[in-house]
Backbone bond lengths (Angstrom), bond angles and torsions (degrees), N, CA, C in turn:
res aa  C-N    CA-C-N  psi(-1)  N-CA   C-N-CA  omega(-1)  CA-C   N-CA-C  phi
1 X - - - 1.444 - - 1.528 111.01 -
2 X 1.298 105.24 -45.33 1.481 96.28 176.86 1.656 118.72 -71.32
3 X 1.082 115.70 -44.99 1.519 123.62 153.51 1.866 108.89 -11.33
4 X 1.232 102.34 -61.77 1.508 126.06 -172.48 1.183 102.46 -47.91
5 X 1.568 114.54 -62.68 1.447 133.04 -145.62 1.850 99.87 -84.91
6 X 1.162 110.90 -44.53 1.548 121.46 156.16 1.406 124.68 -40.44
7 X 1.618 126.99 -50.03 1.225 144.35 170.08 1.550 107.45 -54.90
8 X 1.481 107.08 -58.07 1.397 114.90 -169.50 1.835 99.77 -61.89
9 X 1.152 94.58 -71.78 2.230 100.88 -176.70 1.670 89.43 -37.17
10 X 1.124 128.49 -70.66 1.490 114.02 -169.60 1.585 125.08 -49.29
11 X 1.163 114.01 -34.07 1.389 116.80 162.80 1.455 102.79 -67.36
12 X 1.313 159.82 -47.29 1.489 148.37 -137.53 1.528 93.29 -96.00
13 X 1.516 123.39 -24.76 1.291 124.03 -141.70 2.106 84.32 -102.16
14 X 1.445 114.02 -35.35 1.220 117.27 -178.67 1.517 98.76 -95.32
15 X 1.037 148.76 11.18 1.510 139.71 -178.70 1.700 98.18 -118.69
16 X 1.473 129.20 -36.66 1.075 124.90 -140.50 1.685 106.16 -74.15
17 X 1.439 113.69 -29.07 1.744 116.35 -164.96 2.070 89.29 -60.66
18 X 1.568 100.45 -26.43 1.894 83.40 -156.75 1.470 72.79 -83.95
19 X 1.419 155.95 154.32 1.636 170.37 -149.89 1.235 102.74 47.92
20 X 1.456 141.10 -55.10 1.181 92.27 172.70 1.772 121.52 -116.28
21 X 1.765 84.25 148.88 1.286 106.76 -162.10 1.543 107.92 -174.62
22 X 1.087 92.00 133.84 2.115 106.03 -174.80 2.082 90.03 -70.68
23 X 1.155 116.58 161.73 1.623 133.88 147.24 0.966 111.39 -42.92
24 X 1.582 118.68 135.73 1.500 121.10 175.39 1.737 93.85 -79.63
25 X 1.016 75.99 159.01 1.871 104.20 167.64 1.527 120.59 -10.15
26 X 0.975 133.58 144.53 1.581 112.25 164.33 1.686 103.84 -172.64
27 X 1.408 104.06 104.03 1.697 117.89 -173.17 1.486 105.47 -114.59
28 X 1.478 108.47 136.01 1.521 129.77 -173.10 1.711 99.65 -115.85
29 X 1.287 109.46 114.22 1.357 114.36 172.31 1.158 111.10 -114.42
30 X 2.080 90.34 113.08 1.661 96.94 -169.76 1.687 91.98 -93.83
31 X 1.114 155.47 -26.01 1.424 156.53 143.13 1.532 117.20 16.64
32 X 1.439 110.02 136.90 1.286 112.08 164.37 1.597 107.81 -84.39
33 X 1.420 126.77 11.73 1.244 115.75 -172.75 1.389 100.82 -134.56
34 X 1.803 108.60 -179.18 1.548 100.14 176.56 1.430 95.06 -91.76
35 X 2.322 91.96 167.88 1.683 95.86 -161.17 1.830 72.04 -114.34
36 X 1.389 123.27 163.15 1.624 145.41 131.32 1.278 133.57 -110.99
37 X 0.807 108.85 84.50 2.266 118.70 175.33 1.287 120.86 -55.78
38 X 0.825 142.02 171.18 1.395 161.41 147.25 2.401 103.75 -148.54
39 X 1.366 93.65 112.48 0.884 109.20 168.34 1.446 127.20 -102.13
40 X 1.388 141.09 146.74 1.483 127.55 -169.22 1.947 99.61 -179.70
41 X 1.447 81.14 133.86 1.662 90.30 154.82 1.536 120.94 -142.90
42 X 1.362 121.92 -158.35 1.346 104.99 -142.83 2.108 107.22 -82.44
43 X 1.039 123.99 168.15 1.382 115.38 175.36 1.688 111.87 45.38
44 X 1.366 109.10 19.70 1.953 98.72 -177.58 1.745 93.13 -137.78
45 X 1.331 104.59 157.84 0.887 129.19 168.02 1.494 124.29 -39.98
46 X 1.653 141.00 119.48 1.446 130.53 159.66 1.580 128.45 -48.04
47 X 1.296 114.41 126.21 1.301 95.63 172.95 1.803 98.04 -123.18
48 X 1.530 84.25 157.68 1.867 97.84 -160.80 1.450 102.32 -117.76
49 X 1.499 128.97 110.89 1.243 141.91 177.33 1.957 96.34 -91.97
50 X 1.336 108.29 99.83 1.610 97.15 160.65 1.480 138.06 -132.01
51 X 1.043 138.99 128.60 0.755 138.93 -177.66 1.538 117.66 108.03
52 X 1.269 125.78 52.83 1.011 139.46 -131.53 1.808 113.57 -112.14
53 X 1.388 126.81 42.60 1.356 145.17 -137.31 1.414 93.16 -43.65
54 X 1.900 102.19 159.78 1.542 93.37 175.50 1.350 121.74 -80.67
55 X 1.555 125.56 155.78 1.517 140.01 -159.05 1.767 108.98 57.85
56 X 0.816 132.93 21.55 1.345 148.70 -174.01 1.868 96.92 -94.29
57 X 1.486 117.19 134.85 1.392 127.33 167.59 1.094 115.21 -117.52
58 X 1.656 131.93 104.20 1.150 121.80 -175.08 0.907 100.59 -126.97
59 X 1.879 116.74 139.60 1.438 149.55 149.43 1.284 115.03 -60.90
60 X 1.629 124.70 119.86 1.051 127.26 149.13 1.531 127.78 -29.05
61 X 1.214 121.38 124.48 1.939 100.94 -176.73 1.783 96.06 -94.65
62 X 1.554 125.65 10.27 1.421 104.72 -178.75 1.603 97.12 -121.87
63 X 1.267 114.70 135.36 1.643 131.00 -171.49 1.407 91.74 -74.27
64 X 1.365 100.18 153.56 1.331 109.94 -159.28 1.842 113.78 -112.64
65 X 1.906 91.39 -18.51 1.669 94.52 166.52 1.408 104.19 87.38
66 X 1.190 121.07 -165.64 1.292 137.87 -177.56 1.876 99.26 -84.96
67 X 1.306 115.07 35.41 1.937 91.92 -166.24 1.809 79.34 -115.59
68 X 1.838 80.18 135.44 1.644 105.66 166.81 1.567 118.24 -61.46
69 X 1.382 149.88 149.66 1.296 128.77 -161.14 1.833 76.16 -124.54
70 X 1.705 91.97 144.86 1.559 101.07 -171.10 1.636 103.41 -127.69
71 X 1.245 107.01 -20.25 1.892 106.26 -169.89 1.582 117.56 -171.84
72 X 1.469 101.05 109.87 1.719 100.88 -179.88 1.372 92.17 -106.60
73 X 1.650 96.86 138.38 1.322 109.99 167.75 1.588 113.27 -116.30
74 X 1.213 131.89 148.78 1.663 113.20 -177.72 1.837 96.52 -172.21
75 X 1.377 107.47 -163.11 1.330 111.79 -161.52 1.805 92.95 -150.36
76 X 0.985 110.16 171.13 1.671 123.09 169.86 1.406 103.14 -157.07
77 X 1.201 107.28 104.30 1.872 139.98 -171.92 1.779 97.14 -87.10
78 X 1.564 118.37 95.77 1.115 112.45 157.21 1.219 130.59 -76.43
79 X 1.203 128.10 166.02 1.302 129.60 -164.26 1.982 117.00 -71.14
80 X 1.235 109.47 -38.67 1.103 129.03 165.66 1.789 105.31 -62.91
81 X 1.311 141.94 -18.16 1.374 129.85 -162.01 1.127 132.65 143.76
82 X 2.016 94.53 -62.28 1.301 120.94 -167.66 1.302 104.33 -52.57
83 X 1.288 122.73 159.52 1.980 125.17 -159.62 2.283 81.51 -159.00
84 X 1.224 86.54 98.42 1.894 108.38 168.83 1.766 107.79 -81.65
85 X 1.151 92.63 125.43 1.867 90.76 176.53 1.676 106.33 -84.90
86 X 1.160 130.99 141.75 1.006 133.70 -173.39 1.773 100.50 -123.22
87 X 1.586 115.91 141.30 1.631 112.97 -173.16 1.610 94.69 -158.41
88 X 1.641 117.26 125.79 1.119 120.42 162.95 1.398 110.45 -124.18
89 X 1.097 142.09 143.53 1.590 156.34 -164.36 1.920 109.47 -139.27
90 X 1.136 73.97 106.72 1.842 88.03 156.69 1.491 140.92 -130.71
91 X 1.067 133.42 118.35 1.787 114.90 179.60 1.365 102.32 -42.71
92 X 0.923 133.81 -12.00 1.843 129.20 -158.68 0.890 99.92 131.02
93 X 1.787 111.49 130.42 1.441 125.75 160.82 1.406 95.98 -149.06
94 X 1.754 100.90 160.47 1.643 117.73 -175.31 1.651 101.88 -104.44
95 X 1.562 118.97 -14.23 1.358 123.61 -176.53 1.674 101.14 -57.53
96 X 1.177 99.76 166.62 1.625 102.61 -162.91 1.561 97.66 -167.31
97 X 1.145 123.35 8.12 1.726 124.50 165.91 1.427 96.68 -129.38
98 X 2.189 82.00 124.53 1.683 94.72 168.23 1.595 117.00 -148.85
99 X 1.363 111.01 167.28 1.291 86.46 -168.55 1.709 92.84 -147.98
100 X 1.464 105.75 143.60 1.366 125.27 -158.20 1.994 112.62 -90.87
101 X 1.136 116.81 118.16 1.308 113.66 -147.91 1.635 86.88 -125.05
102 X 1.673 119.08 142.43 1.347 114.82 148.22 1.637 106.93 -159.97
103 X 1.447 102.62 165.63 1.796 115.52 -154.51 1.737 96.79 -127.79
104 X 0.578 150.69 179.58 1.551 161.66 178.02 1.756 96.11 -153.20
105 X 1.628 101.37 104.01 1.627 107.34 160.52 1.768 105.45 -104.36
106 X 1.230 104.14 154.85 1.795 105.73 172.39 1.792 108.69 23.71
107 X 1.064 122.32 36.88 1.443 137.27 142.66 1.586 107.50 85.35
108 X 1.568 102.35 31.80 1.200 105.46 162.78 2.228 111.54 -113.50
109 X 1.074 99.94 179.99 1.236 107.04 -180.00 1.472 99.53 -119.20
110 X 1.797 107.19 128.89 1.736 126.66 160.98 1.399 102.47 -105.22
111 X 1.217 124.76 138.28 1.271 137.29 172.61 1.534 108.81 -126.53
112 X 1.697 112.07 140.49 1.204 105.69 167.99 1.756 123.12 -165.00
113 X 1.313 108.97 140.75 1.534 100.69 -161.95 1.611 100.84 -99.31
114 X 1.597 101.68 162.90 1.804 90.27 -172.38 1.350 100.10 168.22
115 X 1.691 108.07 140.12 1.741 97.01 -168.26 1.227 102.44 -57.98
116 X 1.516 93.76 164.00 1.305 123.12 -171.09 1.918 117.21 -57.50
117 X 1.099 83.58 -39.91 1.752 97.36 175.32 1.596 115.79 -65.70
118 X 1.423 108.70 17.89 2.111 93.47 -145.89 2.000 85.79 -160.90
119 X 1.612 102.03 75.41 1.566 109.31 179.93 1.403 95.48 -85.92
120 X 1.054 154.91 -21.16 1.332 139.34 161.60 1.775 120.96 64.30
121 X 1.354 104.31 57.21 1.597 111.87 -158.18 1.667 109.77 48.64
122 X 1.075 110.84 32.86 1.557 102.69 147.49 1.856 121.33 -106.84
123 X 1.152 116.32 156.86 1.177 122.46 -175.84 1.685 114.68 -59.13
124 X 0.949 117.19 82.18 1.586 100.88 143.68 1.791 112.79 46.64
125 X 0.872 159.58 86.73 1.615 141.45 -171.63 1.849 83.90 -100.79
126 X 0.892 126.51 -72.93 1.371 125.98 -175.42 1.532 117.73 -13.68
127 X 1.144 124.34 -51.26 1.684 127.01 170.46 1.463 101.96 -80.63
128 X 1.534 145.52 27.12 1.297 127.25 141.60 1.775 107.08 -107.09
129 X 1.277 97.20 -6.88 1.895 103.27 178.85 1.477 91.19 -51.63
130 X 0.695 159.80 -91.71 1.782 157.93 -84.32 1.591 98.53 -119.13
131 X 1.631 118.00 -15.88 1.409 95.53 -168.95 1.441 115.33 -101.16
């Protein structure tokens, strides 16, 4: 029995990294400009989304593992110059779809990153995809 129980823990302990594991990355740039990320949480590796054209959805190509995501930092490079700071903050989150939003009031630029589910008086990006 113990034999058994040994066999089994050794299989869960060598099987477990491929199931468990959060979603890699996944940024929606609703922007007229390009986006650059740097994503990171605590004790794990950065991963760097760049160059990220506008209406463009890009997947991270490096798995991200079991790491909680704590802070994207990035920029949105308009075409004209202007360079938008982009800042997301979390104690820890496992969410891993986001999507990059910005508005021009009185002729400045707001930029802002934020799951995908959570536009936060921003427009809609989804109904300018198609046109």
């Amino acid at each position: 029995m113990k034999k058994l129980l040994f066999v089994a823990l050794s299989f869960l302990l060598v099987s477990a990294p491929s199931f468990a594991e959060y979603t890699k990355y996944t940024v929606l740039n609703s922007t007229p400009g390009t986006v650059d990320l740097v994503l990171e949480g605590p004790f794990c590796e950065q991963h760097f989304l760049g160059e990220i054209q506008p209406s463009e959805l890009r997947q991270d190509n490096v798995t991200r593992g079991i790491c909680m995501l704590a802070r994207i930092d990035g920029a949105i490079h308009m075409d004209n110059g202007v360079v938008v700071p982009l800042k997301y903050r979390s104690a820890g989150t496992t969410y891993g779809q986001f999507i990059v939003v910005a508005k021009q009031e009185d002729g400045k630029w707001n930029g802002k990153i934020m799951p995908f589910d959570d536009l936060d008086g921003f427009p809609d990006p989804r109904s300018n995809l198609n046109n």
